[in-house]
C-alpha positions as a Markdown table, in Angstrom:
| # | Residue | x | y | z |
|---|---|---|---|---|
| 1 | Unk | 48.4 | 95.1 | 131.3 |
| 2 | Unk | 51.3 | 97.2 | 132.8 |
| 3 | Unk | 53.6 | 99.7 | 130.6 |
| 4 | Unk | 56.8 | 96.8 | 131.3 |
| 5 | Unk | 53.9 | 93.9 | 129.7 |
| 6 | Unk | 53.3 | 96.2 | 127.4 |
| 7 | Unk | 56.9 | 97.8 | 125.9 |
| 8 | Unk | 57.6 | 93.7 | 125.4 |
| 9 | Unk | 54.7 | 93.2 | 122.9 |
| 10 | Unk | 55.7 | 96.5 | 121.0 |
| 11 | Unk | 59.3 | 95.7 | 120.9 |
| 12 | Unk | 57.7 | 92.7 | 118.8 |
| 13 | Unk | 55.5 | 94.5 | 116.9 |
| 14 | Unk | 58.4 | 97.0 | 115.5 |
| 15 | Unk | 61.1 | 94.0 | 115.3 |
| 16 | Unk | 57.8 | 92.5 | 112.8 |
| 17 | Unk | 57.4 | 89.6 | 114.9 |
| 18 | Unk | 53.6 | 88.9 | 116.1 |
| 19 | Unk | 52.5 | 89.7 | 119.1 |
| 20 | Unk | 51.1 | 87.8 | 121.6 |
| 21 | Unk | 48.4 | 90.3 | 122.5 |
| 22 | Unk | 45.7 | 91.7 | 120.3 |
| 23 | Unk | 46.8 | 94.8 | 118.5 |
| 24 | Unk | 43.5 | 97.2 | 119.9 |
| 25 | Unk | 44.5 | 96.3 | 123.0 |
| 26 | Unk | 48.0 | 97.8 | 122.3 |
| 27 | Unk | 47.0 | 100.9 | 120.8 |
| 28 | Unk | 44.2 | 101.9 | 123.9 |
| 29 | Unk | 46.9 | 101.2 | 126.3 |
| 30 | Unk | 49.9 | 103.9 | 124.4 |
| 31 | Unk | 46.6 | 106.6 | 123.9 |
| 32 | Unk | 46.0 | 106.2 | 127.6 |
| 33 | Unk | 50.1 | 106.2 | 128.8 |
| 34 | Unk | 52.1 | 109.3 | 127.6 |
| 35 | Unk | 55.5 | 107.1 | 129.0 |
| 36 | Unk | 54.7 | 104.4 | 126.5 |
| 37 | Unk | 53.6 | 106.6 | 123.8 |
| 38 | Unk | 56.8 | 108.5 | 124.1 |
| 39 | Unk | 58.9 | 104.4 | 124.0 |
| 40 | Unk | 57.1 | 103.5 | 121.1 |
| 41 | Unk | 58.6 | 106.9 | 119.1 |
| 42 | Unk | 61.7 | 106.2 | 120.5 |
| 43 | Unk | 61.8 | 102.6 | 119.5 |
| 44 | Unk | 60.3 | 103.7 | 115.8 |
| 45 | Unk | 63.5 | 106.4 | 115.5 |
| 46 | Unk | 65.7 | 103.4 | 116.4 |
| 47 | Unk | 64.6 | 101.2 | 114.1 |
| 48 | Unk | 64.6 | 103.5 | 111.2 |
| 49 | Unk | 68.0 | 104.4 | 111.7 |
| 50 | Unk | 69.3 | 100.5 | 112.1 |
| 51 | Unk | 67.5 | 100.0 | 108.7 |
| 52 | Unk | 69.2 | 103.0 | 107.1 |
| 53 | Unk | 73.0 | 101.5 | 108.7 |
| 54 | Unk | 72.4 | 98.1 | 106.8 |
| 55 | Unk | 71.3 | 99.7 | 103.7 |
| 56 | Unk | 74.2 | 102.5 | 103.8 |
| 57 | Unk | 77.5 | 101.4 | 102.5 |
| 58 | Unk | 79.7 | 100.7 | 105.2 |
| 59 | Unk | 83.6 | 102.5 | 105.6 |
| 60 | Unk | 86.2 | 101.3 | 106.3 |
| 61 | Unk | 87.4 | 102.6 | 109.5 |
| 62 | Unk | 90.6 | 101.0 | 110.1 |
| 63 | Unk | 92.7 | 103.4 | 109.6 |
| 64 | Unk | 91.5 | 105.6 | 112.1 |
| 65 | Unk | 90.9 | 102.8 | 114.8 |
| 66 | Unk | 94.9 | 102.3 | 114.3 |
| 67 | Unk | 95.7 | 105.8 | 114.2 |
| 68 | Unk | 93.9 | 106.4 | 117.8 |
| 69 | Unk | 95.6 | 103.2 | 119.0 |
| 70 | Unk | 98.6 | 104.4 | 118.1 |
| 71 | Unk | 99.4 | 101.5 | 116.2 |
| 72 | Unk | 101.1 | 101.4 | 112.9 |
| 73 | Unk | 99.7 | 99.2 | 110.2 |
| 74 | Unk | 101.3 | 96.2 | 108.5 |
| 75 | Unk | 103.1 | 96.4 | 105.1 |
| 76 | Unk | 102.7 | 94.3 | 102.5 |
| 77 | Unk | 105.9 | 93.5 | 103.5 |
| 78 | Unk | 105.8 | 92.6 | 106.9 |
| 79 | Unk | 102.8 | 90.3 | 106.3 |
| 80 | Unk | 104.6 | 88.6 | 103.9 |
| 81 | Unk | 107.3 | 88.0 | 106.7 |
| 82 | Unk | 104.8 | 87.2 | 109.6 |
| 83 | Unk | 103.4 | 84.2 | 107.0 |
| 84 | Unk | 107.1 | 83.1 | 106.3 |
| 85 | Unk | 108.1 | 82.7 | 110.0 |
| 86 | Unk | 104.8 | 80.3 | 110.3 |
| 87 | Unk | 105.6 | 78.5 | 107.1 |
| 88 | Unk | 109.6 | 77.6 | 107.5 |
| 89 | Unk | 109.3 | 74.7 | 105.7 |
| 90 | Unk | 107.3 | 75.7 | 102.6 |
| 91 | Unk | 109.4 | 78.8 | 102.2 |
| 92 | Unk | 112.5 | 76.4 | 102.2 |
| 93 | Unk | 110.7 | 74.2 | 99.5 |
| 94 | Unk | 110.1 | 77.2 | 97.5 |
| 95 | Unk | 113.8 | 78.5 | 97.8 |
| 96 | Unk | 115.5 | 75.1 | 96.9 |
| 97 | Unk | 113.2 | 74.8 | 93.7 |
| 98 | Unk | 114.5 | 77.7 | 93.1 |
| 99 | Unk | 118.0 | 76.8 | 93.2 |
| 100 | Unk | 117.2 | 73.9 | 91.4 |
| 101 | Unk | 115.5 | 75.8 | 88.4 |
| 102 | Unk | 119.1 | 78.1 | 88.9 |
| 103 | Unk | 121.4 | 74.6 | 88.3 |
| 104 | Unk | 119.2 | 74.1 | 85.7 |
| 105 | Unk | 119.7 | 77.8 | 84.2 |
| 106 | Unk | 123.5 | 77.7 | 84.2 |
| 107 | Unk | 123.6 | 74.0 | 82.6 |
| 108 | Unk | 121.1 | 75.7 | 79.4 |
| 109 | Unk | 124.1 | 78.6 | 79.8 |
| 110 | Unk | 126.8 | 76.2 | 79.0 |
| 111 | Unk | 128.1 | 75.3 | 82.4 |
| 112 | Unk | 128.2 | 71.0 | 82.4 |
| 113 | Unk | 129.5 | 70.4 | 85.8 |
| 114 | Unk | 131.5 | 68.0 | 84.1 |
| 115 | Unk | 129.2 | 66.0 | 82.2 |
| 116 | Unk | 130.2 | 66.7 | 78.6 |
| 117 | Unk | 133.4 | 65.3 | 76.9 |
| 118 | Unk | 134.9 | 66.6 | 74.1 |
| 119 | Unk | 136.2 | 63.2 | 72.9 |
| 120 | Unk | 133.4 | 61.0 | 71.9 |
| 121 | Unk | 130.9 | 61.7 | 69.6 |
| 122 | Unk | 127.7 | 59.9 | 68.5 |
| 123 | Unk | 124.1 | 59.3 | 69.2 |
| 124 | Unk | 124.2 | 59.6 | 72.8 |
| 125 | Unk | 127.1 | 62.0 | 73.4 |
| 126 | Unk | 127.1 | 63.6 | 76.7 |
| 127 | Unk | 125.5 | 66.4 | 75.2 |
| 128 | Unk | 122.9 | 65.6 | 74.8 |
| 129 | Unk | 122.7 | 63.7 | 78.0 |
| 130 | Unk | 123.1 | 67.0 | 79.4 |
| 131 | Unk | 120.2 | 68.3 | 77.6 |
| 132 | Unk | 117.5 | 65.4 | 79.3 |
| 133 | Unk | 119.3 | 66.0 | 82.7 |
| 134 | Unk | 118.4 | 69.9 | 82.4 |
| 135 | Unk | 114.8 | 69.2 | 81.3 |
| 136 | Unk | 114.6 | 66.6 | 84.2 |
| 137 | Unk | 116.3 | 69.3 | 86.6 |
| 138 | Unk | 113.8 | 71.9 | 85.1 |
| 139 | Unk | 110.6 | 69.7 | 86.1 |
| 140 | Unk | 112.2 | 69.2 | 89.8 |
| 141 | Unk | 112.6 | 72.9 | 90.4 |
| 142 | Unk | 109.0 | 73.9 | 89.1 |
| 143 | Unk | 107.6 | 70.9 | 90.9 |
| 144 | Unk | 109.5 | 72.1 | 94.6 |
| 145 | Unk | 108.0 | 75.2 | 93.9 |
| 146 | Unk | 104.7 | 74.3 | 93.7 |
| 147 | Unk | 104.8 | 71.4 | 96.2 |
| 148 | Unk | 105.9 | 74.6 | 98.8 |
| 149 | Unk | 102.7 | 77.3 | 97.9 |
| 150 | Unk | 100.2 | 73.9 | 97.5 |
| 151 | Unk | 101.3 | 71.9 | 100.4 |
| 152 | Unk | 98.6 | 68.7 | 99.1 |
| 153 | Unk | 101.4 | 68.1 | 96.3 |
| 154 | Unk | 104.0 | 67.7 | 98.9 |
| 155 | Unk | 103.5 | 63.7 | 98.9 |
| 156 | Unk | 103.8 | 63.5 | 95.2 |
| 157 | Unk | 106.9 | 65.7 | 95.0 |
| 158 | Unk | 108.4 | 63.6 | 98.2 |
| 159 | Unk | 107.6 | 59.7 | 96.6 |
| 160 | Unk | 109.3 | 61.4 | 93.3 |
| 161 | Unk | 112.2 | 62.7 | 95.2 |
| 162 | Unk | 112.5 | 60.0 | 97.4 |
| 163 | Unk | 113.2 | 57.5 | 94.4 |
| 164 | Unk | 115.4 | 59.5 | 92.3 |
| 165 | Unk | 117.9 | 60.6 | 95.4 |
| 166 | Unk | 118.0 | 56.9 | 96.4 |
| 167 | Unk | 118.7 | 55.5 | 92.9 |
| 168 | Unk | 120.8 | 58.7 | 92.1 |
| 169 | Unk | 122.8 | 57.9 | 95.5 |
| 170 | Unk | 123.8 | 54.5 | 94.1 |
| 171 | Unk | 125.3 | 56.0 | 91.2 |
| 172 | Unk | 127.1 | 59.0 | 92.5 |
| 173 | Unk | 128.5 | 56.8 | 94.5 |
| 174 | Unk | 129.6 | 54.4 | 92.2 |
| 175 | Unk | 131.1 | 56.7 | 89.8 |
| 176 | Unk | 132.8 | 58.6 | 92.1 |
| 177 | Unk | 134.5 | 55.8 | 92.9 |
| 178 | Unk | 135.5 | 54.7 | 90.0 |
| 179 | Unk | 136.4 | 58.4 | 89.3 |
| 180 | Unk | 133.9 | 58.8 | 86.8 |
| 181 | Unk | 132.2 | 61.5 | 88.1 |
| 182 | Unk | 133.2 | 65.4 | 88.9 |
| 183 | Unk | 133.3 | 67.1 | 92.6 |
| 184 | Unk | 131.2 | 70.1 | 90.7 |
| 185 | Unk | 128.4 | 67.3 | 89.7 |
| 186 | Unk | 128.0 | 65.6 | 92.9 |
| 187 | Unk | 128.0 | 69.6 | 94.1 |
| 188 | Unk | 124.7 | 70.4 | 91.7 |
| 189 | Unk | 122.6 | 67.3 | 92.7 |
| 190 | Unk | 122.3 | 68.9 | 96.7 |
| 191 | Unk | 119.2 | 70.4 | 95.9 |
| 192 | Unk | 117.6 | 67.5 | 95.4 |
| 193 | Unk | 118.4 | 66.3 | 98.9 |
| 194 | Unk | 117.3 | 69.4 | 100.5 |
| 195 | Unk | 114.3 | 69.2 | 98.5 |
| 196 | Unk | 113.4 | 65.6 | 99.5 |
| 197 | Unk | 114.1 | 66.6 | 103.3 |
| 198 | Unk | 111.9 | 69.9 | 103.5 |
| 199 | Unk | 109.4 | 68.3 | 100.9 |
| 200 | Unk | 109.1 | 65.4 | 103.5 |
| 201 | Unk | 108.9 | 68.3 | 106.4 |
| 202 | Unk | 106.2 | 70.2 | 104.6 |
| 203 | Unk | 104.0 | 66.6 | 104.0 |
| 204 | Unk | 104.4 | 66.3 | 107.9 |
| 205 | Unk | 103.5 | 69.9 | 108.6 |
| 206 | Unk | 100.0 | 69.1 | 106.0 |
| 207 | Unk | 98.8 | 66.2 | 107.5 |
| 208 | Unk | 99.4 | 67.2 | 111.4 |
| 209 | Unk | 96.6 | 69.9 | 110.0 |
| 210 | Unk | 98.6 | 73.2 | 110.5 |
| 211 | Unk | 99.2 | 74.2 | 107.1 |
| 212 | Unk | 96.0 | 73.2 | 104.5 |
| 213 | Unk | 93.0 | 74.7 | 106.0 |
| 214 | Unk | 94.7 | 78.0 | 107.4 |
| 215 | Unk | 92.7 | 77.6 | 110.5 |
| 216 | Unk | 95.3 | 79.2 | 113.0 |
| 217 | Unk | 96.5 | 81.4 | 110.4 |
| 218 | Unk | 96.7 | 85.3 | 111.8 |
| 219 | Unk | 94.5 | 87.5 | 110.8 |
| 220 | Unk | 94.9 | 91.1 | 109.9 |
| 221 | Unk | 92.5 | 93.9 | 110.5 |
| 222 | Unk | 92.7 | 95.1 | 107.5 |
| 223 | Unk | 91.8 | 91.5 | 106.1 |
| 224 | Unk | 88.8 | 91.6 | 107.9 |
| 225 | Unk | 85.6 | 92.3 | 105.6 |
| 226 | Unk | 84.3 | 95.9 | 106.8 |
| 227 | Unk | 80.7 | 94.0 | 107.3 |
| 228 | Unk | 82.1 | 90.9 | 109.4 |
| 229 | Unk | 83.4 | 93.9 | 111.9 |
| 230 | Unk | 81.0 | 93.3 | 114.5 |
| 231 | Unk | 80.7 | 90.9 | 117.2 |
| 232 | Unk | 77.1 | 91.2 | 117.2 |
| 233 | Unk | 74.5 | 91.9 | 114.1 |
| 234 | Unk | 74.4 | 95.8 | 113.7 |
| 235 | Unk | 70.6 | 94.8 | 112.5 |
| 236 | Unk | 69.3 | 93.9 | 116.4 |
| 237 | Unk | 66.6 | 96.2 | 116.7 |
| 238 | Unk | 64.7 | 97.6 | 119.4 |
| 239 | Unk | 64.5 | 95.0 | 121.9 |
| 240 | Unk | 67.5 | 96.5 | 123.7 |
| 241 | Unk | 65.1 | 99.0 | 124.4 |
| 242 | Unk | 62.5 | 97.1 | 125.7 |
């Protein structure tokens, strides 16, 4: 056997795979050859010190790598502004439930929008209509919300919207003609249309496959798991030497 024949079978033998070739036959070839005696020793050292870098705890060195690249790191901030760029549409959501949890706030501070009258009294005044259109206002707002950071719950929230800003069309409509309605009221229910629109946006955006799974999302260095670093196992022994 040759020292190159040879080196192969050892490079086995320390990685602990088995050998093709009998393991006397191994160790009268490295007594007889200094060169190999002196790869063996080389490949041992190797593989003692890849076994003590898996077993060591790892640090994180991004800093540094950025700091020789010259490259300053992303706030918290600026991610959250990278992700908002990407996600228009479920931003939007999230604003106008927002807005609509805000209509619904100044409605449980007193402001009607017109709804109440002071001249009729009864079981069903209007304020207590008021009262059941703030709780219903309330569950819109939460439910944009959460239809815009969960993106599944974006066809729910768009059938739900859908129906109420048809039938709530035909009515605005029909009391603002017969003058039965204010220009402040008709003013509080836009939300709900912007909702409906970007709720239908986001549904589009989740089932053309860009938003649920995150798969093109950016990732950040300093995301990155100091372990899952490496293009290649940091545990590959010695048959780089070999």
């Amino acid at each position: 056997m040759n020292c190159q024949e040879v080196r192969e079978q050892l490079s086995a033998w320390v990685d602990g795979e088995q050998a093709s070739v009998a393991r006397k036959r191994l160790d009268e070839h490295v007594l007889s050859c200094a060169s190999c005696r002196e790869w063996l020793g080389r490949a041992r050292g190797l593989d003692r010190q890849f076994a003590y870098a898996r077993s060591a705890p790892t640090h994180d060195l991004t800093g540094q790598i950025l700091a020789a690249a010259a490259v300053e790191p992303l706030t918290r901030t600026a991610r959250y502004a990278h992700w908002a760029r990407h996600n228009i549409n479920r931003c939007a959501l999230v604003l106008i439930g927002l807005l609509q949890l805000g209509v619904a706030g100044m409605q449980v501070a007193g402001i009607d929008f017109g709804m109440v009258s002071s001249h009729h009294h009864g079981a069903m005044t209007g304020a207590h209509l008021m009262n059941e259109s703030t709780a219903w206002v309330v569950a819109l707002g939460v439910a944009m919300v959460i239809a815009g950071v969960r993106p599944a719950a974006a066809a729910g929230m768009a059938t739900v919207l859908g129906a109420f800003a048809f039938v709530l069309t035909g009515y605005v409509i029909n009391d603002a003609v017969n003058d039965q309605v204010t220009l402040a009221r008709i003013v509080s229910h836009s939300p709900v249309l912007l909702g409906l629109i970007f709720a239908l946006l986001v549904l589009r955006d989740y089932r053309a496959g860009r938003t649920p799974p995150n798969q093109h999302r950016a990732v950040f260095l300093d995301e990155v798991a100091p372990g899952e670093r490496h293009l290649r196992s940091a545990g590959d022994s010695a048959n780089s030497a070999a």
